[in-house]
N, C-alpha and C positions, 0 to 999 in steps of 0.2 A: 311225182317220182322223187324218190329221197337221194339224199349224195351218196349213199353207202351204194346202191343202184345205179348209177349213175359209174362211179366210179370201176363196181364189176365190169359192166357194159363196156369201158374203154378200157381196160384190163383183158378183156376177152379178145375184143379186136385187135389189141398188139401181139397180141400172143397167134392169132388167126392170121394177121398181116404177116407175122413172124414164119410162121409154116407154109406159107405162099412162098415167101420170098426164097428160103431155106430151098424148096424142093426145084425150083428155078436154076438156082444155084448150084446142087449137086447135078441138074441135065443140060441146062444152056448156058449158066454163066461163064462170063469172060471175064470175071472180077478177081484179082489176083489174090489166093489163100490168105495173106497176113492183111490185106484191106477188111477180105469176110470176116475172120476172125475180131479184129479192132471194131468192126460193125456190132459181132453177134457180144463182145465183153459190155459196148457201150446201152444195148437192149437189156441185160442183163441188169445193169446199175439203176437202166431205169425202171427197170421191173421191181425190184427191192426197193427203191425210194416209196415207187406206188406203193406197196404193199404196206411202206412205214407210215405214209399217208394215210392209208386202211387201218393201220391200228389206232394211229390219231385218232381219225375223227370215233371209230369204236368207244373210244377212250372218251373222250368229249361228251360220246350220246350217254353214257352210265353216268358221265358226272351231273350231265342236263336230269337224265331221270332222277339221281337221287335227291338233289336239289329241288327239283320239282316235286318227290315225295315230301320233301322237310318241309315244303313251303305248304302241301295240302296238308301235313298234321298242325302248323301254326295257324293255317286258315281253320283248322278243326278245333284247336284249343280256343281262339279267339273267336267262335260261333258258342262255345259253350262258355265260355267267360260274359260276354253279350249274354244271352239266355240266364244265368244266375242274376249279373243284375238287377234285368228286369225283372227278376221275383223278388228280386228283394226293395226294389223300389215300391213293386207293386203294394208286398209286406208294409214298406215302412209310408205309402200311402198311406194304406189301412189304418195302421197306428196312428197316425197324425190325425185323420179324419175320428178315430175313437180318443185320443187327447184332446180333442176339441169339442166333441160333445162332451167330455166328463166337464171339460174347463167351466161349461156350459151351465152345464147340469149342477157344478158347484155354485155357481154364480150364482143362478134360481134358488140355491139353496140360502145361502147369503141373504138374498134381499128378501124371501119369505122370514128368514128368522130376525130379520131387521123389522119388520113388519110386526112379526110377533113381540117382540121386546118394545117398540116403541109403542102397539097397542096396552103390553101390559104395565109401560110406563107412564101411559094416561090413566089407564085405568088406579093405578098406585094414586096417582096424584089429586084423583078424582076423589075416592078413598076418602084422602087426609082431609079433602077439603068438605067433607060431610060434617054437619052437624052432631054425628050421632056417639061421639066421646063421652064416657062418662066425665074425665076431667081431660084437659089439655094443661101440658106446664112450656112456659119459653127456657131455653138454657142450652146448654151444652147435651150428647149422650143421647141412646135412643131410647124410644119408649115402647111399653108395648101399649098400643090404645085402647085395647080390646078395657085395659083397665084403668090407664094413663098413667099407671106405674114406669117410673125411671128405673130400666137397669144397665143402660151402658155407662160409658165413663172409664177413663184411662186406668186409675185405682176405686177398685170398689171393695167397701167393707160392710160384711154381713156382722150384724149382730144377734144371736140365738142367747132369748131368756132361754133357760134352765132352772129357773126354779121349782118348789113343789106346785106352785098356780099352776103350770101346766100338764098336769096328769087330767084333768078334767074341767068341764064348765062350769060344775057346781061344786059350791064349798063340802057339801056332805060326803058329796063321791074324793075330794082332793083329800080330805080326811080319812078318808078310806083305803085308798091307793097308799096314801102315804107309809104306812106300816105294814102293804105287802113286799112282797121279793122284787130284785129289782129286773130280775126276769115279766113279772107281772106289770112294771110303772114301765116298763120299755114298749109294753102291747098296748097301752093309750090310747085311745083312737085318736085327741086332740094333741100328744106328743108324735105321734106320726106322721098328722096333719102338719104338724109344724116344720118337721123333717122331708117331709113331701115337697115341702112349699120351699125350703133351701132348694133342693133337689131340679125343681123348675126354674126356679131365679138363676142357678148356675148353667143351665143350658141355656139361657139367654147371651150370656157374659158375653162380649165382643172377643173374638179369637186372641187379638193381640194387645188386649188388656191384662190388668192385674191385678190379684185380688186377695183378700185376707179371709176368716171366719172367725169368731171369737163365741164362745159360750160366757154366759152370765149367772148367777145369783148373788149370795152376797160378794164375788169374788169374779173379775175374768180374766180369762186367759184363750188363749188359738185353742182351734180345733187339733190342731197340729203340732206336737210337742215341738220345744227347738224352737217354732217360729214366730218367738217373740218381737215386734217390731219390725219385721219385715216382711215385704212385699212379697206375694206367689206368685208365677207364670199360668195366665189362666193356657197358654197355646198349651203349656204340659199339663197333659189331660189327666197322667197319673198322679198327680197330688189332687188336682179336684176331686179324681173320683176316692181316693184315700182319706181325702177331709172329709166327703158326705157317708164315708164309711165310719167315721170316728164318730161324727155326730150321728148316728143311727146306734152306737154303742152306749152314747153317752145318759147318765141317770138322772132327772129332771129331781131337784132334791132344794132343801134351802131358803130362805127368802130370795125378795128382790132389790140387789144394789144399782140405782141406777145412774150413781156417779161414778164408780167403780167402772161402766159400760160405756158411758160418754169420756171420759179419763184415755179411753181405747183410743179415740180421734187424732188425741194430743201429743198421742205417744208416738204415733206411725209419722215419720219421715219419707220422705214427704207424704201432707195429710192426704186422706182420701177425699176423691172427688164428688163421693157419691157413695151415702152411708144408707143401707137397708135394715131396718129396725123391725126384729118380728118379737112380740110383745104379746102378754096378755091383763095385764094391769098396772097401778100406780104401783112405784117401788112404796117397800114393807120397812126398809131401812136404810140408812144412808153411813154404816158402820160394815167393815168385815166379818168383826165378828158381835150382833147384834143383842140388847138386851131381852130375855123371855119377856114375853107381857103382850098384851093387846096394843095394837096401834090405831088409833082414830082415822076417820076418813083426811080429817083437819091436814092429821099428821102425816099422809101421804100425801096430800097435793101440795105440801111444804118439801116433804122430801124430793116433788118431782119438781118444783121449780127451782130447787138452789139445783139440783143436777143441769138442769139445761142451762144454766148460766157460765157451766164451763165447755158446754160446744163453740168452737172459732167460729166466726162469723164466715158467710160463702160457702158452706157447706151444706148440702141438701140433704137433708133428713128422711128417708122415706119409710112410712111406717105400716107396717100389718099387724093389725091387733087382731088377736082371737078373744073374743070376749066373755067373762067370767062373772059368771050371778054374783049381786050385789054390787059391783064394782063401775058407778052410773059415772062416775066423774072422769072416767079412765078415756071415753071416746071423743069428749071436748078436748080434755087436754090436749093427748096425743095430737086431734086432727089441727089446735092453733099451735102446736110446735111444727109441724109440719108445713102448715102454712107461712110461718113466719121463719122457716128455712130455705122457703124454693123446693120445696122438696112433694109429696101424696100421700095420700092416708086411703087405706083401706079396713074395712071394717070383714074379717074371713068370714065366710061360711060357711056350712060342716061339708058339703059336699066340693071344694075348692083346694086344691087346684083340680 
């Protein structure tokens, strides 16, 4: 039974007790009018007190319900706060469990390509340690083995004969060519072999190296106007490929000075580390500007040795000769200057590089 119940209940009875007593009163009482009166004023007060009591606790039960509505919407919010959580826990499971297999799966990645590099790091090594080089050189700089040709090295300088020797392999065709256009001495087969063959050497070059080109006959100079005596960036790709642009222009013409091309060495500050010599025979003269007349073979292997006697000592010489009919003493020389530089000698052939 509730108070509000409770409270009717004794409410009803005063009021019942009240009309009992009342009706008593107007037939048998002997109670004198101002006693009844001070009786029925004092019923009265307490009628109104109850009744104040009645809206109390009235008062009390809407405060208790709404309070107890507030308290089921914070128990309702904090059921669904709970509930997000754990989906996002669930979520950030998930992820954690998928972070941990990729970590995983990198891993495996990791040590198969560890695998892979150290096998092709054996196999490198294995490689080098075959017998099957044509030449091997000890030194600084890398090589390619395939020919044992040296082309790395901090500074490297190419040297391109340009004389009329190279329009062809034989003297009757050199005669030939000589007195066409120079549209026609540029189609060459053996000057664009030659061009070719810069063209490979320079895709070699080590990135953060540097390098020079210089053309030769009786006279040289760079491939490069302007870059006389000094060093190129081989990492700037746009002067290498503007230098094998220049020599692809240039017109093979002239005798051969080959002190004028060794003179190149002594001039570059600091020297190069690693000189590429691409050649097709003994020099023709040792003058810029040379007298007409025949030259004896005598008189070229005279011209090539006072040349090499101004190469510095420490510099490796590396040489590719294209070789030209009649010209039998051109492949000794070359190959004991080369050898007595540290440096290789290759002997071209038509279908190379």
């Amino acid at each position: 039974m509730s108070f509000l119940d409770c409270m009717s209940c004794g409410f009803g009875a005063v009021i019942l007790f009240f009309m009992i007593i009342n009706s008593q009163v107007v037939h048998e009482s002997e109670i004198p009018p101002e006693r009844a009166q001070a009786e029925t004023i004092k019923l009265e007060f307490e009628i109104l007190e109850e009744r104040k009591n009645l809206v109390m606790a009235r008062n009390t039960m809407e405060t208790l319900q709404d309070e107890q509505m507030r308290a089921a919407d914070q128990i309702a919010q904090i059921i669904a706060l709970i509930e997000k959580l754990k989906k996002e826990l669930e979520e950030y499971d998930s992820v954690t469990l998928a972070e941990i297999e990729r970590i995983e799966r990198l891993q495996s990645d990791i040590e198969r390509l560890e695998e892979e590099k150290n096998r092709l790091l054996a196999q490198q090594r294995q490689n080098e340690g075959e017998g099957t080089r044509v030449r091997q050189f000890t030194g600084d700089g890398d090589r390619q083995y395939l020919t044992g040709l040296r082309v790395g090295g901090e500074r490297i300088l190419v040297l391109v004969d340009t004389s009329a020797s190279m329009l062809d392999r034989k003297i009757v065709n050199i005669i030939r060519r000589r007195n066409m256009s120079d549209a026609n001495k540029l189609r060459s087969l053996k000057w664009r072999q030659a061009v070719a063959s810069v063209d490979w050497l320079s895709a070699q070059f080590p990135a953060d190296s540097k390098f020079q080109i210089y053309t030769f006959n009786t006279v040289a100079k760079p491939v490069l106007e302007g870059s006389e005596k000094i060093w190129l960036e081989v990492g700037d790709g746009n002067q290498l490929d503007e230098a094998i642009r220049k020599l692809r222009r240039t017109v093979p013409q002239d005798g051969t000075n080959m002190l004028a091309a060794y003179d190149v060495i002594n001039n570059l500050n600091p020297p190069p580390d690693n000189v590429l010599l691409l050649v097709d025979s003994l020099p023709t003269t040792d003058q810029v500007e040379p007298e007409r007349g025949m030259v004896t073979g005598a008189e070229r292997l005279r011209f090539h040795y006072d040349a090499i006697d101004v190469i510095p000592s420490g510099v490796p010489v590396n040489i590719l000769l294209y070789p030209m009919e009649g010209d039998y003493q051109a492949s000794i020389a070359y190959w004991l200057l080369a050898y007595g530089t540290g440096g290789s000698y290759m002997s071209i052939s038509k279908d190379w590089p």
